[in-house]
C-alpha positions as a Markdown table, in Angstrom:
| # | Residue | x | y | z |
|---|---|---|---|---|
| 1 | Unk | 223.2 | 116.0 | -213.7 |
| 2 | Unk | 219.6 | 116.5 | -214.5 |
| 3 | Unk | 220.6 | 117.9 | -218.3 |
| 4 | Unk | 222.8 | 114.8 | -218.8 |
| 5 | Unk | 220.5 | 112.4 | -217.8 |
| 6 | Unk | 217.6 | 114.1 | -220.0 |
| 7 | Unk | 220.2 | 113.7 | -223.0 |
| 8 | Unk | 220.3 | 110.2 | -222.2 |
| 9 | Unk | 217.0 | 109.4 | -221.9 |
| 10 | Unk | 216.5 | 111.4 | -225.1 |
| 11 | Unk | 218.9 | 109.2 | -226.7 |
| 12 | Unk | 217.4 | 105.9 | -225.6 |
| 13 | Unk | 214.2 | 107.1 | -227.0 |
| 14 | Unk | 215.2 | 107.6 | -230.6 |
| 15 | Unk | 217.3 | 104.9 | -230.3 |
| 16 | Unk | 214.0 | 102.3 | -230.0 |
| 17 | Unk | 211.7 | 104.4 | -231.8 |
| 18 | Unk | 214.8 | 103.3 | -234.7 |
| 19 | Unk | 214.8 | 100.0 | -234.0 |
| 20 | Unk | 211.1 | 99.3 | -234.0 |
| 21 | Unk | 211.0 | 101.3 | -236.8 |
| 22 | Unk | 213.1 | 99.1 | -238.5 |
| 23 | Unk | 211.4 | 96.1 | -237.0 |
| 24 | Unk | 208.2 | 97.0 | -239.2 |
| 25 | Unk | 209.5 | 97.9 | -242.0 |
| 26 | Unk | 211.3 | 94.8 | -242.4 |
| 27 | Unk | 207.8 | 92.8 | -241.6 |
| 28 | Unk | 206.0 | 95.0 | -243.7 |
| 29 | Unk | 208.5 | 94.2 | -246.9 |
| 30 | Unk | 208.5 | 90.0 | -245.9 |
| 31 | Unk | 204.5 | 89.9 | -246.3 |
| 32 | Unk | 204.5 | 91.7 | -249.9 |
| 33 | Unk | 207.0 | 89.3 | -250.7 |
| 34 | Unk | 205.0 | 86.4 | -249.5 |
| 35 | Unk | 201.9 | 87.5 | -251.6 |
| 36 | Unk | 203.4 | 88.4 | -254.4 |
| 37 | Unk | 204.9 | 84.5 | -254.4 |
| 38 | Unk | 201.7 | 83.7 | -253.9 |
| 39 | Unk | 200.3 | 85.2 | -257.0 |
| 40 | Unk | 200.2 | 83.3 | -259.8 |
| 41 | Unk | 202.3 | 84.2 | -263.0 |
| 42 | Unk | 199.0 | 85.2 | -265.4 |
| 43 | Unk | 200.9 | 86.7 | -268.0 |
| 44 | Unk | 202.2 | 85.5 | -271.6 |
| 45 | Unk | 199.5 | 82.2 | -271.2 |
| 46 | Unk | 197.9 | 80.7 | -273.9 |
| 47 | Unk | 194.1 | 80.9 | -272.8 |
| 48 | Unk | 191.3 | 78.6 | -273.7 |
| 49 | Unk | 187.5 | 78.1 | -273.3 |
| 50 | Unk | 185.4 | 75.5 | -271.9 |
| 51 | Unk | 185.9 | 73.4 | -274.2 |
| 52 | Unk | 189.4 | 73.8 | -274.9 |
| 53 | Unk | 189.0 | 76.1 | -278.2 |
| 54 | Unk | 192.3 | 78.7 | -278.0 |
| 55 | Unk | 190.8 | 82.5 | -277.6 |
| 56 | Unk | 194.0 | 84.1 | -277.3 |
| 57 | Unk | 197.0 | 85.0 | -275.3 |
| 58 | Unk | 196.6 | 86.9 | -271.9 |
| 59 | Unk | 198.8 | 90.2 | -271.9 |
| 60 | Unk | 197.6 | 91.8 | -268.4 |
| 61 | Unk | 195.8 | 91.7 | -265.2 |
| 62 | Unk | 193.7 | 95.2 | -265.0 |
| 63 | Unk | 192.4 | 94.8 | -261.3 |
| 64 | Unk | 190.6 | 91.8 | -261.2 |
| 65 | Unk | 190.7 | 91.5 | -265.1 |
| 66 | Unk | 192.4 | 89.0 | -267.2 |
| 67 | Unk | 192.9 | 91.3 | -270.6 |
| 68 | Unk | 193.3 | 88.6 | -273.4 |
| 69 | Unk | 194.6 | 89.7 | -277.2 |
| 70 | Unk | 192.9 | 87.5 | -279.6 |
| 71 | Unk | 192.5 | 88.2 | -283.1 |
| 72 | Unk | 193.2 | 91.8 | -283.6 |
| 73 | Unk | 191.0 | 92.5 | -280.6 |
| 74 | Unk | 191.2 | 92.3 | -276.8 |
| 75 | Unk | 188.7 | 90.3 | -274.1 |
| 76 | Unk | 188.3 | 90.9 | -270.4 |
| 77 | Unk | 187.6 | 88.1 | -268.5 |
| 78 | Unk | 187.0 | 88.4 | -264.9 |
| 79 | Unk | 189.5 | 86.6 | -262.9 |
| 80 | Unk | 186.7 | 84.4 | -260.9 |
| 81 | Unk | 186.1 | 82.5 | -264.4 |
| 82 | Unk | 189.9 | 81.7 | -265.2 |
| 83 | Unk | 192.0 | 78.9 | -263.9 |
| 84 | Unk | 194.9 | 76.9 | -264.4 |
| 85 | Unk | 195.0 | 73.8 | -266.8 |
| 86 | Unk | 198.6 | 72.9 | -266.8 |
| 87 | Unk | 200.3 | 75.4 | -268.9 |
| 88 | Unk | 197.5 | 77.2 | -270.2 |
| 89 | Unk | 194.4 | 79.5 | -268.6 |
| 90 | Unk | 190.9 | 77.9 | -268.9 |
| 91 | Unk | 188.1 | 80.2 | -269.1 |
| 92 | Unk | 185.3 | 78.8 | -267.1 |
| 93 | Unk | 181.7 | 79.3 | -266.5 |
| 94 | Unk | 179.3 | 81.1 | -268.3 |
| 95 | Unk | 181.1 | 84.5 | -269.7 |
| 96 | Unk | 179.1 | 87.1 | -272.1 |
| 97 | Unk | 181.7 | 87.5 | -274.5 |
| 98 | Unk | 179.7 | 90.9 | -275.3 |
| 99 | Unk | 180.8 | 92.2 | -272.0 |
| 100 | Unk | 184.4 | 90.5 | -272.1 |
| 101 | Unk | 184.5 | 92.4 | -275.4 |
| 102 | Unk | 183.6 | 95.4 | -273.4 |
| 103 | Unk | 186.4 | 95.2 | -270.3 |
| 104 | Unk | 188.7 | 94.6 | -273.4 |
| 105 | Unk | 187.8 | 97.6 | -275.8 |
| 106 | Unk | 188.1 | 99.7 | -272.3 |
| 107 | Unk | 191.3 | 98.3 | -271.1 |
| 108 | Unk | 192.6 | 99.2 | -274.8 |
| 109 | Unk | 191.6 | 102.9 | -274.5 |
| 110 | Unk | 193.1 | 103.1 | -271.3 |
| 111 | Unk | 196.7 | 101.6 | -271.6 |
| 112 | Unk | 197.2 | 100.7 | -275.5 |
| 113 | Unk | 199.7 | 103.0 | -277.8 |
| 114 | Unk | 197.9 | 105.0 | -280.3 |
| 115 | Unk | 197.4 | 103.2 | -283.8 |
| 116 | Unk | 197.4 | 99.7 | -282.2 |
């Protein structure tokens, strides 16, 4: 009796240790949803500067880095300087474009194709 009992018990363990299991899993997978809704779509946006000049187009968000192609070169912009105007990205603030130069030459070593 003791040895069928144990079994069950057994049973009943795995049996919730599988259900809560599940249980988190499924919360974990609802919140990455939720803030990856939350994220704003950054990519394939015209971006311009304070006074509405066009740099470029933005291409990708390395960390918190807006990497825009403009002219045969790329800028990085921190993303605490861009926000949304309507259908475009507006650079605000005071940026060095030395530095965004910089974040854009390093982004390009790091994930462009040779020869580009």
């Amino acid at each position: 009796m003791d040895g069928v009992m144990f079994t069950g018990l057994t049973g009943l363990i795995v049996f919730l240790e599988s259900v809560c299991g599940l249980f988190f899993l499924s919360r974990r997978k609802k919140n990455v949803e939720q803030v990856e809704e939350e994220k704003p779509d950054l990519i394939s946006r015209f971006v311009v500067d304070g006074s509405g000049k066009k740099l470029g187009e933005s291409i990708s968000v390395d960390d918190d880095v807006l990497i825009i192609k403009t002219s045969g070169k790329y800028l990085g912009v921190p993303l605490k300087h861009v926000e949304e105007k309507d259908d475009v990205l507006q650079v605000k603030g005071l940026v060095s474009f030395d530095k965004a130069e910089e974040l854009g030459r390093e982004w390009q070593s790091k994930y462009s194709k040779p020869g580009e």
